[in-house]
C-alpha positions in Angstrom: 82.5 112.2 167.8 79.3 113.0 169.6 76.4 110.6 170.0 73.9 113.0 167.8 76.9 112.6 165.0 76.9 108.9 165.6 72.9 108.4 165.1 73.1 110.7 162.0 74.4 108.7 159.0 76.8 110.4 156.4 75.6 111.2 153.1 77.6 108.3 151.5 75.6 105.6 153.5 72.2 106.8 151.7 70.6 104.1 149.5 67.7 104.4 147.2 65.0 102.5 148.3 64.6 99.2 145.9 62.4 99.8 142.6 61.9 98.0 139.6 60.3 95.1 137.5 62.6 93.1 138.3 63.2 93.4 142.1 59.4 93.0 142.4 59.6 90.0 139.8 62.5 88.4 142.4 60.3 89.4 145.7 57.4 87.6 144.0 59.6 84.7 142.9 61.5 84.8 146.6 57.6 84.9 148.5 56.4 82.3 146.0 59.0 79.4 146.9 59.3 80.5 150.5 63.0 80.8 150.5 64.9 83.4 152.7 67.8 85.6 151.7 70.1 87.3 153.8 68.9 90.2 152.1 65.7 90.7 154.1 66.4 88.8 157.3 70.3 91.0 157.5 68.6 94.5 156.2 71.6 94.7 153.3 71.4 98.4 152.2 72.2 96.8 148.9 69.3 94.8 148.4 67.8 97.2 145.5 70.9 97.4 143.5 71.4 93.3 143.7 67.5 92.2 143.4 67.3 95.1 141.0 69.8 93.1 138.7 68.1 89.8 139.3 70.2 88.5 141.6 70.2 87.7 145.4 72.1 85.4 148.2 69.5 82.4 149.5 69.8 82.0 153.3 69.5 78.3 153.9 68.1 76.3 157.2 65.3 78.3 158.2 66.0 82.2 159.2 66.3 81.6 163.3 69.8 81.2 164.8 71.0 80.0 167.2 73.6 82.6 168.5 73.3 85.7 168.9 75.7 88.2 167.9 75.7 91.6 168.9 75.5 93.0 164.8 73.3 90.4 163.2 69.4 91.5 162.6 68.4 87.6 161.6 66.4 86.6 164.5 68.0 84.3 167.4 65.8 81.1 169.2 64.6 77.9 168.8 64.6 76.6 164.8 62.4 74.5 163.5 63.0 71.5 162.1 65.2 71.3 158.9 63.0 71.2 156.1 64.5 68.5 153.0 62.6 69.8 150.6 64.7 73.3 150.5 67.9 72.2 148.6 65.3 71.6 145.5 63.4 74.5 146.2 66.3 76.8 146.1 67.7 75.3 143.2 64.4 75.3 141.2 64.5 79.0 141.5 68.1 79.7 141.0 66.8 78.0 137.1 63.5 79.8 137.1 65.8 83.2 137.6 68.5 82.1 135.4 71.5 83.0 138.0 74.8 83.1 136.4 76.4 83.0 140.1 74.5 81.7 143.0 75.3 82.6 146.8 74.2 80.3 149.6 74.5 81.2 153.4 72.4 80.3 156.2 71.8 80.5 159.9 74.0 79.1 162.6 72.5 75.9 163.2 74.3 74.4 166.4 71.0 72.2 167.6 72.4 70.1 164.9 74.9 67.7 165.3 76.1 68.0 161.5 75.8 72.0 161.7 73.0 71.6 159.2 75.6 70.9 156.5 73.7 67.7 155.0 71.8 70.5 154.0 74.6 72.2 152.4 76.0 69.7 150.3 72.1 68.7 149.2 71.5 72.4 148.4 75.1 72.9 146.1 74.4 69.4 144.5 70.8 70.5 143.6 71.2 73.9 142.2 74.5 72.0 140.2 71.9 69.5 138.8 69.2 71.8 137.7 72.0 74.6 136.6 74.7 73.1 135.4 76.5 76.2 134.5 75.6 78.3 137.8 78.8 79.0 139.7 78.9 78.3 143.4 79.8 80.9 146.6 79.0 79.5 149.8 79.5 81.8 152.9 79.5 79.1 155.7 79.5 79.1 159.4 82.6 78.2 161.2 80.4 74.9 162.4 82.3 74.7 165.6 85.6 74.2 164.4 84.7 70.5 163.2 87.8 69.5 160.9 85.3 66.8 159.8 82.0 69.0 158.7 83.9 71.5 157.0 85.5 69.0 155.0 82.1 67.8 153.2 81.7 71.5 151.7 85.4 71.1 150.4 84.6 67.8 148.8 81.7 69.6 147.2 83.9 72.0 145.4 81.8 75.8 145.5 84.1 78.1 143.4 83.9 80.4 146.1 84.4 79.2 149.7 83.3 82.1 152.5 83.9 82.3 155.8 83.6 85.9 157.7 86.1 86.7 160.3 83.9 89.9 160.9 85.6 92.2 163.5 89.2 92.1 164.7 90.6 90.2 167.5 89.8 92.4 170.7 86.4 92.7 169.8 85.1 88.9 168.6 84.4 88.1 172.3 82.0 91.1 172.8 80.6 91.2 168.7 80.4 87.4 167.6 79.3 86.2 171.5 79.5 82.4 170.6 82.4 82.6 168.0 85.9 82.6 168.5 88.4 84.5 165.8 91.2 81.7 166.3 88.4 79.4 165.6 87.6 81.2 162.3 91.4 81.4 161.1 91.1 77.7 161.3 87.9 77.2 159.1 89.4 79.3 156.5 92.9 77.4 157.0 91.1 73.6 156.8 89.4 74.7 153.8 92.6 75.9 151.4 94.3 72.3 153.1 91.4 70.7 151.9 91.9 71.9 148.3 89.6 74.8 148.1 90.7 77.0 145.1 89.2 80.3 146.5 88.5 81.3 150.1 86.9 84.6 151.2 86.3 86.3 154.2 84.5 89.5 155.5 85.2 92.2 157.7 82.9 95.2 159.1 84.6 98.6 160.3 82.9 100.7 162.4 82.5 99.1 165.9 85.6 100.1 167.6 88.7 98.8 166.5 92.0 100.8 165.2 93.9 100.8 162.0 95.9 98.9 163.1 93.9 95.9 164.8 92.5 95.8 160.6 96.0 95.4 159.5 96.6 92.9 161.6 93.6 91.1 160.7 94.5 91.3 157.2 97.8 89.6 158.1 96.0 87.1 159.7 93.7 86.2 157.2 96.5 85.9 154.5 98.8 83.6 156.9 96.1 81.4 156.0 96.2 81.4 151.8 92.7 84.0 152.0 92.5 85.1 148.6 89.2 87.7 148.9 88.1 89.9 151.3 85.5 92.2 151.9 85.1 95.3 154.0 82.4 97.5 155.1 80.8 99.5 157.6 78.9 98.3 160.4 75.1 99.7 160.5 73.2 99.1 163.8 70.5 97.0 162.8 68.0 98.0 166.0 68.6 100.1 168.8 69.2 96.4 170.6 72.5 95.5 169.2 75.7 97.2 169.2 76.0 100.5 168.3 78.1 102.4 165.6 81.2 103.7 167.2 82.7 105.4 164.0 81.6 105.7 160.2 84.6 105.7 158.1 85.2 107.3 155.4 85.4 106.4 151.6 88.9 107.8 151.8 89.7 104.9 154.6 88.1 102.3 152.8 90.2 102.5 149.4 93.7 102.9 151.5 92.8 99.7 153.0 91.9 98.3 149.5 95.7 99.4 148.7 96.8 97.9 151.6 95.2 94.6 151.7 96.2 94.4 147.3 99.8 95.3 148.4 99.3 92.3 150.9 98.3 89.4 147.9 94.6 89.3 148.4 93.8 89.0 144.9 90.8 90.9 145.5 89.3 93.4 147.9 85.9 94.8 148.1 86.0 98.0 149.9 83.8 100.6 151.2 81.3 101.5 153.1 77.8 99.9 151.6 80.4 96.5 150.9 78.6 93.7 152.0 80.0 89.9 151.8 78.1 89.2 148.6 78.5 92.8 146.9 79.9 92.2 143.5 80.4 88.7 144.4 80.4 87.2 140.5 83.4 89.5 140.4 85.3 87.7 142.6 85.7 84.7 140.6 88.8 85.8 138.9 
């Protein structure tokens, strides 16, 4: 496929932009308590349908990283310093919006010697004070491999445990710059060994790799108990990260759905506007 075809996206990747009393009573809400969602800060070409429904995935620990991965649009530098009054923050408006399911990510934070996940565990245990019956996902970072940090979101119990492996082996290196895909298989693996009930990872098609580097990537994720998994296409966010090398087709996506059912995942989301929080109440089985 030709560059021109590249830059030109298919008509199945067009979104409506975002309209609606209630996304602007969210964005309002959002602005008001000065939280961040992945939403914004990643450019999710979902954000109308989600915040249009009232709901939305709070990005925790500022919205600077510290890597800097070549398909990420969150900004990478120097963060400031951890603010302790966001757990409450975020969990006051999780009750003001009356979320059935909550979704909590956040920045890499590796000027940290915890990871940031004090902040984690303050942040579930709020939102599970004020909202009681709000189910957890958290979609964590792999906190450099520490056995010992990822452990304090186990103890924590979320309902839905995230961890994105994000492209296939060949590629990490180049895509994720400062991660490592064996280093992910572990978080995933420490987290069902610690007792969580459901894990969840992500993966985004799209940015070179074959059919069957996914495969294998399935098989990997299931050699270590993943029960969800997502996949989508990669967008280039700016002209500055990587660039699209193929958009897939609907067709592609629902044969790997097959595939990764006929594998035990007890549930895949799949297709090409998928994003690791699309449909995620579903996912509670």
């Amino acid at each position: 496929m030709d560059k021109v075809a590249i830059n030109k996206k298919p008509t199945w990747l067009r979104v409506k932009l975002p309209t609606g009393k209630k996304f602007t009573d969210l964005r309002n809400l959002v602005n008001k308590h000065r939280l961040h969602t992945i939403c914004e800060s990643g450019n999710c070409p979902n954000m109308g349908e989600c915040w249009g429904a009232g709901t939305a995935t709070f990005m925790i620990l500022g919205n600077i990283c510290t890597r800097s991965c070549g398909f990420c649009a969150v900004a990478t530098g120097r963060p400031k310093r951890i603010d302790w009054s966001e757990p409450e923050r975020v969990a006051r408006s999780v009750k003001l919006m009356n979320v059935k399911h909550c979704v909590l990510t956040s920045v890499d934070r590796d000027d940290l010697f915890d990871g940031g996940v004090q902040v984690w565990v303050d942040t579930i245990n709020a939102v599970r004070r004020l909202s009681p019956a709000t189910t957890l996902e958290t979609l964590i970072p792999d906190f450099k491999g520490d056995a010992n940090i990822v452990q304090k979101i186990a103890i924590v119990q979320p309902e839905i445990v995230s961890h994105n492996i994000e492209t296939v082996q060949r590629l990490t290196k180049s895509v994720r710059i400062q991660a490592k895909y064996d280093r992910s298989l572990f978080v995933l693996k420490t987290l069902k060994n610690q007792g969580v009930k459901r894990t969840k990872s992500g993966l985004m098609l799209g940015l070179g790799e074959t059919r069957n580097e996914v495969i294998e990537t399935m098989d990997n994720l299931r050699d270590v108990d993943v029960d969800i998994l997502t996949i989508g296409q990669y967008l280039q966010p700016t002209k500055k990260h990587i660039p699209v090398s193929r958009f897939i087709d609907p067709i592609e996506f629902n044969e790997f759905k097959s595939i990764g059912l006929d594998k035990g995942f007890k549930y895949v989301e799949s297709g090409p506007l998928v994003r690791s929080s699309y449909h995620a109440e579903k996912h509670l089985f």
